[in-house]
N, CA, C and O of each residue as an XYZ file, in Angstrom:
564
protein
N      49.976    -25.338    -65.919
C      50.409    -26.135    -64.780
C      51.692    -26.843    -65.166
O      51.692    -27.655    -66.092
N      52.819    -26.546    -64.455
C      53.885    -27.202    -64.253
C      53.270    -29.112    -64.569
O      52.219    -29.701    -64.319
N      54.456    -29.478    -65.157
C      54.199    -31.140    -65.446
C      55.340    -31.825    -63.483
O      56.448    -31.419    -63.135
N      54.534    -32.756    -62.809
C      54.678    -33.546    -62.094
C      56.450    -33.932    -62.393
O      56.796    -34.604    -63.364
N      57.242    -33.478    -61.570
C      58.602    -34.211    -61.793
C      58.392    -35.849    -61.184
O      59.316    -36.633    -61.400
N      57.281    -36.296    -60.495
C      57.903    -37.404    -60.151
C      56.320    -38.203    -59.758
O      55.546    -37.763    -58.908
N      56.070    -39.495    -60.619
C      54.530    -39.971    -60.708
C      53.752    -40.276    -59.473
O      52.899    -41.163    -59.496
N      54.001    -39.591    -58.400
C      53.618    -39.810    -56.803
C      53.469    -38.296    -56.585
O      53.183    -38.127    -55.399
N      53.540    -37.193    -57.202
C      53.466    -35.852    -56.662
C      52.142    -35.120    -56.758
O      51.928    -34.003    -56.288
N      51.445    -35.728    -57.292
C      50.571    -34.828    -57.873
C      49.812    -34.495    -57.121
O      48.914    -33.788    -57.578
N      49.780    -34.747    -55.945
C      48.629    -34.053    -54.353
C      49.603    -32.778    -54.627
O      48.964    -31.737    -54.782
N      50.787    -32.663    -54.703
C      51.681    -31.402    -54.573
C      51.681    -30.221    -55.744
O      51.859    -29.003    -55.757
N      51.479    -30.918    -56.403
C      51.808    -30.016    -57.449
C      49.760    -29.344    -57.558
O      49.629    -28.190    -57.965
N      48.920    -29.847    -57.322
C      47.900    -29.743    -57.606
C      47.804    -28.440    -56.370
O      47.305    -27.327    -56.536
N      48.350    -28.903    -55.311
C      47.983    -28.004    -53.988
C      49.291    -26.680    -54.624
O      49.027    -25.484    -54.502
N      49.987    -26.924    -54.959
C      51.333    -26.055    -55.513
C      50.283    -24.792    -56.335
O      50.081    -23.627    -55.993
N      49.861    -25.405    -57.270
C      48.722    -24.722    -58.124
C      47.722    -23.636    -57.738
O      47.620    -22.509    -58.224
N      46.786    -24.373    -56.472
C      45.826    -23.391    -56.014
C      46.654    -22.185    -54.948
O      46.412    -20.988    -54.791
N      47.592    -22.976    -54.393
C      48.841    -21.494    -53.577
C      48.907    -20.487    -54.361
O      48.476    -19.381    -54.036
N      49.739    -20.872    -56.077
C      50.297    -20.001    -56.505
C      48.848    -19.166    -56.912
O      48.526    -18.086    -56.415
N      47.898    -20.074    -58.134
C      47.174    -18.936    -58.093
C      45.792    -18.497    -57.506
O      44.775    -18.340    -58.181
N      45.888    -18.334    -56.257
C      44.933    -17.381    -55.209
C      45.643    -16.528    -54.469
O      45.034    -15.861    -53.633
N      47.047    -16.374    -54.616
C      47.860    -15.659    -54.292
C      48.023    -16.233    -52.599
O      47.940    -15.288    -51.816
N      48.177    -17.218    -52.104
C      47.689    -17.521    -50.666
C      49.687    -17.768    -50.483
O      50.286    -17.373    -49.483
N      50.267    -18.351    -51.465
C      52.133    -18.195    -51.322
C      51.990    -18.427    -52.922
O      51.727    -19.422    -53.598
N      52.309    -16.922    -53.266
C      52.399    -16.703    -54.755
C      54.191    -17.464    -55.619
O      54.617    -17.128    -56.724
N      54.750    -18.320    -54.811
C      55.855    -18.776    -55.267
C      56.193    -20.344    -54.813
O      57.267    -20.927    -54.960
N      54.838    -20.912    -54.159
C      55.006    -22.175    -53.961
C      55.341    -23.100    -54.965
O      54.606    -23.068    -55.953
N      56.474    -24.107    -54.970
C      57.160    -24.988    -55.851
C      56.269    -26.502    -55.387
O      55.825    -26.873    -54.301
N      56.263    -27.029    -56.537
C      55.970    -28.956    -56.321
C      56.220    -29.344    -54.895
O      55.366    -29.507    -54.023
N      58.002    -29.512    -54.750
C      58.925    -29.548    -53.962
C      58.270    -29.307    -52.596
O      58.104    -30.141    -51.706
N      57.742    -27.299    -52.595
C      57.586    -27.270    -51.051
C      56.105    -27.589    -50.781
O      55.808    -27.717    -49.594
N      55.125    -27.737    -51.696
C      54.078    -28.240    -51.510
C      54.081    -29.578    -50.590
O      53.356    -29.725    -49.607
N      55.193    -30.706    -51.161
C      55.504    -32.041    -50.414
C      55.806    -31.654    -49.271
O      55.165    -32.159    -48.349
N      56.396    -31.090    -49.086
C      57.373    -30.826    -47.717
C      56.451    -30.716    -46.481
O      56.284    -31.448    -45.505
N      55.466    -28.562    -47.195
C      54.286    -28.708    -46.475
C      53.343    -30.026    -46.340
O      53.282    -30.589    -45.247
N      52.711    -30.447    -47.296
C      51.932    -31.965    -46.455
C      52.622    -32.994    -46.388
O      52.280    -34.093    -46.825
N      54.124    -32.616    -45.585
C      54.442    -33.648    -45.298
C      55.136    -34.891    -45.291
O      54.676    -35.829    -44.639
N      56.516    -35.042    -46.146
C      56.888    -36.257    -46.531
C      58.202    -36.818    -45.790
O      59.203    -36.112    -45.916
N      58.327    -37.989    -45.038
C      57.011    -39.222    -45.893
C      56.276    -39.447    -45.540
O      55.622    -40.234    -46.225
N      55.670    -39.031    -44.225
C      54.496    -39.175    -43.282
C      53.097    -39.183    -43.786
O      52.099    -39.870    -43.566
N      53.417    -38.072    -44.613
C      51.735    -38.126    -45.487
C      52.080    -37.794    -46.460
O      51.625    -36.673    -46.691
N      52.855    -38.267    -47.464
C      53.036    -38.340    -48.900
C      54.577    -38.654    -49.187
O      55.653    -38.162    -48.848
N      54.209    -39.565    -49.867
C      55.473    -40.454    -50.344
C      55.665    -41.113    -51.914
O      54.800    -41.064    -52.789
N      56.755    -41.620    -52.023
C      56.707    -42.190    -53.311
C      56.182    -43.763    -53.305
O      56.101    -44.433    -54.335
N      55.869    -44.203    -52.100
C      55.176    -45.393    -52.350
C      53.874    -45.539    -52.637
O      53.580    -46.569    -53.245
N      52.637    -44.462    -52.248
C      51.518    -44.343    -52.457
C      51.125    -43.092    -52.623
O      50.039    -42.764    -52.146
N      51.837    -42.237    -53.254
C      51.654    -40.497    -53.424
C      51.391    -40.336    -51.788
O      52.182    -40.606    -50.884
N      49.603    -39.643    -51.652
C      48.981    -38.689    -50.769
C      48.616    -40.435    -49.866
O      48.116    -41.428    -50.394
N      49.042    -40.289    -48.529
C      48.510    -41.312    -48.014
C      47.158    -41.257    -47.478
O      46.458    -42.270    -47.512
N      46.736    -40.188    -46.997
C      45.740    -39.910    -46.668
C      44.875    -39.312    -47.289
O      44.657    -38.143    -46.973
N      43.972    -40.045    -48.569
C      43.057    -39.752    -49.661
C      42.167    -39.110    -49.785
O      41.748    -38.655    -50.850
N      41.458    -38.870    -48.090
C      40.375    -37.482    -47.760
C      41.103    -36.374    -47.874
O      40.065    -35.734    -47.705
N      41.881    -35.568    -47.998
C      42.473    -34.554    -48.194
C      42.747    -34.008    -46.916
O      43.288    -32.902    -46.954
N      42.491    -34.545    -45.643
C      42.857    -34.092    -44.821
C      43.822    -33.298    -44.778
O      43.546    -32.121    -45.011
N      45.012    -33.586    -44.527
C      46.797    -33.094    -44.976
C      46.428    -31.663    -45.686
O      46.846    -30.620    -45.183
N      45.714    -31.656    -46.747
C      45.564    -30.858    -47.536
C      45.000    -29.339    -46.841
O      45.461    -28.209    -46.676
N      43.792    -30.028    -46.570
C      43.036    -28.596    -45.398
C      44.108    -28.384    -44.481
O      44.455    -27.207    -44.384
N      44.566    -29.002    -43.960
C      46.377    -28.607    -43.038
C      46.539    -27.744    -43.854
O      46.141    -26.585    -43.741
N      47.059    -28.141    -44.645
C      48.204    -26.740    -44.991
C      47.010    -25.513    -45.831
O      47.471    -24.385    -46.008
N      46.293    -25.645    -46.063
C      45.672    -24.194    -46.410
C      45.561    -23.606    -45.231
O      45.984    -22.466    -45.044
N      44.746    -24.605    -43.936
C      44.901    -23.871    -42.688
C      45.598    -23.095    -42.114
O      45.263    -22.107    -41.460
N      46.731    -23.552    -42.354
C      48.206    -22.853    -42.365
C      48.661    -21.531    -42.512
O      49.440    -20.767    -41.943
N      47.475    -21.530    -44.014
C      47.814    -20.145    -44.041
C      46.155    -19.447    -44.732
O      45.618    -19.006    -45.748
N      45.932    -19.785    -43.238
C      44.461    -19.277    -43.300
C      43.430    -18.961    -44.151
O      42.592    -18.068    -44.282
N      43.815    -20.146    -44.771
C      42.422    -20.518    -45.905
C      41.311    -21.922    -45.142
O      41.331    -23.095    -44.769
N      40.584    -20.914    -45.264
C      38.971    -22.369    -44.849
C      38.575    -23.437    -46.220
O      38.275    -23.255    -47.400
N      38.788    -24.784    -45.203
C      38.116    -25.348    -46.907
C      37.183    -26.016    -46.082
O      36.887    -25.883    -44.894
N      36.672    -26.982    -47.244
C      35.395    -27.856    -47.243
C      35.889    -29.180    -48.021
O      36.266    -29.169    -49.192
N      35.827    -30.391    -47.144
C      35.983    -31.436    -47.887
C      34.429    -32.650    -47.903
O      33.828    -33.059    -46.909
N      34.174    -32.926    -49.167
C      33.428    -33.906    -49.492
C      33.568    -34.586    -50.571
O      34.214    -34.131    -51.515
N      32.964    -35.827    -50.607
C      32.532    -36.565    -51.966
C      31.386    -35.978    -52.727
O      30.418    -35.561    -52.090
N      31.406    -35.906    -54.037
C      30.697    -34.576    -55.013
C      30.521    -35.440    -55.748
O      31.098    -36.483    -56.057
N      29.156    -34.623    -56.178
C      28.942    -35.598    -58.089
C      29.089    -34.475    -58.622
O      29.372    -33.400    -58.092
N      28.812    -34.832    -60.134
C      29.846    -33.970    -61.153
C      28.808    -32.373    -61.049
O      29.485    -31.349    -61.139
N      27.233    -32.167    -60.867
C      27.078    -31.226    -61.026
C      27.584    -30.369    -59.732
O      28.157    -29.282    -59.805
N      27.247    -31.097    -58.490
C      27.865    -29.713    -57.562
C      29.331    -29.239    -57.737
O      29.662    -28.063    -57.587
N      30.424    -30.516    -58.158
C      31.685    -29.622    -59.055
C      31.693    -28.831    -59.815
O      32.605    -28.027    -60.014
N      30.799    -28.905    -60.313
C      30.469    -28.007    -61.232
C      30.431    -26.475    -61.347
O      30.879    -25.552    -62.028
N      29.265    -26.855    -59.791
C      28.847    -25.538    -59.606
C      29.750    -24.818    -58.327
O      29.498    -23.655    -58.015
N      30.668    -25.486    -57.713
C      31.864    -25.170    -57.010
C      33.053    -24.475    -58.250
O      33.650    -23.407    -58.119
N      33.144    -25.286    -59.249
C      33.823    -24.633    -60.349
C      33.879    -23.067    -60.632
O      34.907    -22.392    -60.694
N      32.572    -22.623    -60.790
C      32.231    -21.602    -61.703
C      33.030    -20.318    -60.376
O      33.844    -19.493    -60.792
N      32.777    -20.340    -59.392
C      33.212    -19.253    -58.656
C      34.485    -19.981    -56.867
O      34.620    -19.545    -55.723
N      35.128    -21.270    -57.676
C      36.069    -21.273    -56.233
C      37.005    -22.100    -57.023
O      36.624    -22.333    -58.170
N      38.383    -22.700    -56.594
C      38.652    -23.287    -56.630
C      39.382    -24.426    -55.695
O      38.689    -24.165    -54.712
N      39.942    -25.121    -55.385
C      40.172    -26.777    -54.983
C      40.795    -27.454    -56.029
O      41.090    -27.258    -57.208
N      40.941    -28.789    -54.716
C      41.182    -29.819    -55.570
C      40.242    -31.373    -55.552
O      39.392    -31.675    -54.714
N      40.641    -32.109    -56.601
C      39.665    -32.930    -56.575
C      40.772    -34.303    -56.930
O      41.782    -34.144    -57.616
N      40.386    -35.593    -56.352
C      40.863    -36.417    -56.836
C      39.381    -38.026    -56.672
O      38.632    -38.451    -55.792
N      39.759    -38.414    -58.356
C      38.886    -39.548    -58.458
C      39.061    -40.886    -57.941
O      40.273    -41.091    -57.999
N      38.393    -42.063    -57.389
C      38.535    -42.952    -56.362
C      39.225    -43.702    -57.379
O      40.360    -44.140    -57.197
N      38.420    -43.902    -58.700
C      39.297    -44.841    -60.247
C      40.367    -43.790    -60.560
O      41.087    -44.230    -61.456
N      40.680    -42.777    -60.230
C      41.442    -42.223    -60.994
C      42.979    -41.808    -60.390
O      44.025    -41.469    -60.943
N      42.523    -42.037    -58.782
C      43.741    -42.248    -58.098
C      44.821    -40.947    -58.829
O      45.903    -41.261    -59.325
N      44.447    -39.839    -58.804
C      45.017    -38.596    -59.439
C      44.326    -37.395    -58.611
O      43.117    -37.163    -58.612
N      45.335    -36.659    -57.889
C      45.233    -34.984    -57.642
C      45.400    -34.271    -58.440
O      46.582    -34.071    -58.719
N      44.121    -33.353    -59.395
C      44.055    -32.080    -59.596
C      43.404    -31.099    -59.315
O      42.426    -31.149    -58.569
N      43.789    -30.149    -59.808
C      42.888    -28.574    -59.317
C      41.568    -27.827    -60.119
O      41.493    -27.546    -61.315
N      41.191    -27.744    -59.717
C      39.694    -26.979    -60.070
C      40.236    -25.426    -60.735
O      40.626    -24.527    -59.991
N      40.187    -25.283    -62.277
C      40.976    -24.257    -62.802
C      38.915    -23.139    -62.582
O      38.743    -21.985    -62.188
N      37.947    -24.083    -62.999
C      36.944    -23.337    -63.433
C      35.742    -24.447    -64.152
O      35.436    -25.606    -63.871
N      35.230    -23.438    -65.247
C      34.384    -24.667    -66.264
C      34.777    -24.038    -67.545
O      35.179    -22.886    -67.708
N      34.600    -24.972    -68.433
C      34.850    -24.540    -69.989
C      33.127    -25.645    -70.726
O      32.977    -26.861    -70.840
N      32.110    -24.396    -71.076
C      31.241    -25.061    -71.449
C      30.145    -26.258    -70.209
O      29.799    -26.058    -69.045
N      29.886    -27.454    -71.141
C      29.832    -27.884    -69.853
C      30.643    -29.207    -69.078
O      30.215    -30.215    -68.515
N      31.841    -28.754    -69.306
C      32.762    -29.305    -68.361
C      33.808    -29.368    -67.772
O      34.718    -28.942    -68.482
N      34.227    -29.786    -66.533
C      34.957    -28.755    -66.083
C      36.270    -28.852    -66.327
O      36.711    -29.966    -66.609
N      37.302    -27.538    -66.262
C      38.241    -26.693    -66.477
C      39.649    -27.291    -65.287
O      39.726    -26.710    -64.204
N      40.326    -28.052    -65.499
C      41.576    -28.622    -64.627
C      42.675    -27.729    -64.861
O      42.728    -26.851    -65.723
N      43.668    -28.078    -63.896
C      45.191    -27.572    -64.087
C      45.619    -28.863    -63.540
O      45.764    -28.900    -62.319
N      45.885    -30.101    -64.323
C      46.302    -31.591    -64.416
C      48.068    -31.813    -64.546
O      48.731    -31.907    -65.578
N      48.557    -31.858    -63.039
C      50.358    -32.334    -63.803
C      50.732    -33.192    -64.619
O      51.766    -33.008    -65.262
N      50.124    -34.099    -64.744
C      50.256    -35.462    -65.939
C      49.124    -35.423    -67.164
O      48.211    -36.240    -67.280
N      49.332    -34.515    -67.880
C      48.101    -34.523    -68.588
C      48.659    -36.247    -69.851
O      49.655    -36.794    -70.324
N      47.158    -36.363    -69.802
C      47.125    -37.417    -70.676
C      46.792    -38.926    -69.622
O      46.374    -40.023    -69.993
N      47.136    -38.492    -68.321
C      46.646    -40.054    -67.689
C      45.137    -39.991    -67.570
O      44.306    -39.085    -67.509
N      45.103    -41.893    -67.559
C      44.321    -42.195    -67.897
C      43.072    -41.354    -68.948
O      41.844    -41.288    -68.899
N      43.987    -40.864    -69.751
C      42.878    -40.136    -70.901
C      42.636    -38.479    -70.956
O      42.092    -37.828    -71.848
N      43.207    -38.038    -69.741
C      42.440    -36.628    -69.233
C      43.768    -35.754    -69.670
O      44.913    -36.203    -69.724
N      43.361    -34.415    -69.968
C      44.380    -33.562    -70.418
C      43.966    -32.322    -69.356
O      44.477    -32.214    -68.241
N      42.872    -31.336    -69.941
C      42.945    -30.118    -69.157
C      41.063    -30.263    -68.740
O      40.619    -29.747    -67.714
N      40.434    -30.806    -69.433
C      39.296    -30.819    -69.547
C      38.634    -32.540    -68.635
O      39.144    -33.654    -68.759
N      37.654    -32.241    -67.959
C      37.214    -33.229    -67.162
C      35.734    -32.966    -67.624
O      35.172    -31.958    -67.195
N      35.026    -33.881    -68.538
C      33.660    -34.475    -68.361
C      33.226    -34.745    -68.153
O      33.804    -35.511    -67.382
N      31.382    -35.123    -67.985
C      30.856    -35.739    -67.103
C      30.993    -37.318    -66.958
O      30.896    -37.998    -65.936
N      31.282    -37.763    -68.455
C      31.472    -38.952    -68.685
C      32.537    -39.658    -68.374
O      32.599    -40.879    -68.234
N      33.763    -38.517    -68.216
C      35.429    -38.635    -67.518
C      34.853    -39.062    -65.813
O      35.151    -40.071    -65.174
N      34.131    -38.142    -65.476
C      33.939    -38.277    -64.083
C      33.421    -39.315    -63.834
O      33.923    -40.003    -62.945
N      32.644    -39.620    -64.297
C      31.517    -41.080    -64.339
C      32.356    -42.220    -64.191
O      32.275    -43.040    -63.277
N      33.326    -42.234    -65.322
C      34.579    -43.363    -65.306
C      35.083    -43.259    -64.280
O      35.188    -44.420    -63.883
N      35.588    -42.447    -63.363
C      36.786    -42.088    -62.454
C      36.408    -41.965    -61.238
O      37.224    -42.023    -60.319
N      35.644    -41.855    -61.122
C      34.750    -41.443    -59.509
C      34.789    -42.828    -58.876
O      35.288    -43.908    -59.190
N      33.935    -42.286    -57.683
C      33.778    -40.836    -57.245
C      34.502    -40.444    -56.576
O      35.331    -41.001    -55.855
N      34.080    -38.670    -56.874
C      34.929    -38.039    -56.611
C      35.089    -37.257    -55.241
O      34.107    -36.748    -54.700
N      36.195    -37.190    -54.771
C      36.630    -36.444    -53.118
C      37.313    -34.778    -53.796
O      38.013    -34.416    -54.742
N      36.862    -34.385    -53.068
C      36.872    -32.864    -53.446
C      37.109    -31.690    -52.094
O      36.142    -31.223    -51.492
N      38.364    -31.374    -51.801
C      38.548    -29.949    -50.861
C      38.820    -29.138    -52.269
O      39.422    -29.235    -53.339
N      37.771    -28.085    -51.357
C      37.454    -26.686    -52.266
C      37.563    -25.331    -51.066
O      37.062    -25.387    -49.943
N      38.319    -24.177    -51.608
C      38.172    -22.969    -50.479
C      37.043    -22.560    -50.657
O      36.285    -22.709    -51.615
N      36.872    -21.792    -49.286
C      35.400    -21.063    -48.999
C      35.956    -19.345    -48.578
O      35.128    -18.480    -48.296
């Protein structure tokens, strides 16, 4: 995963991520990720993603005719959304958009633009989640 050019992007770059790889726009940039949801209307540099349900988000997969599903999740049904879809997820403490790469073991598998905030690199635990939650989660179907 590309690193975040700018500490308000990361709804973009996270949604940038699941475009490029599900092949849904195999060349989506950070950049047009913003654009698509929106800026500054619904994402800006004053509060990243303004609208924290992911709404915006299901927009633009809609867009291009991907179905999602948005809810608040505990760590095992991420889990088990992990193993065969991916999404994105962002924590209520953690105030961070990333993407659902998979699972590694038992926990799950990110593609994170800022690795290292608040603690997290590529790998999200249950005990990461526990801290950070809870968690809001659009995932494709």
């Amino acid at each position: 995963m590309p690193l975040q050019e700018a500490n308000w992007t990361c709804s973009g770059c996270a949604l940038a991520w699941v475009m490029r790889s599900t092949g849904l726009d195999p060349s989506m940039s950070e950049w047009a990720a913003i654009s698509a949801i929106g800026r500054p209307d619904n994402v800006n540099a004053q509060v990243g993603l303004v609208d924290g349900s992911g709404t915006q988000l299901r927009r633009v997969y809609s867009e291009y005719g991907q179905d999602t599903v948005q809810e608040w999740l505990d760590f095992d049904s991420v889990y088990d959304l992990a193993s065969y879809t991916t999404g994105q997820i962002s924590g209520q403490a953690w105030y961070h958009w990333v993407a659902l790469r998979g699972v590694d073991g038992p926990n799950l598998w990110i593609a994170n633009s800022a690795p290292g905030y608040k603690g997290i690199y590529s790998i999200l635990s249950r005990d990461d989640f526990a801290r950070l939650g809870g968690f809001n989660v659009v995932w494709l179907v």
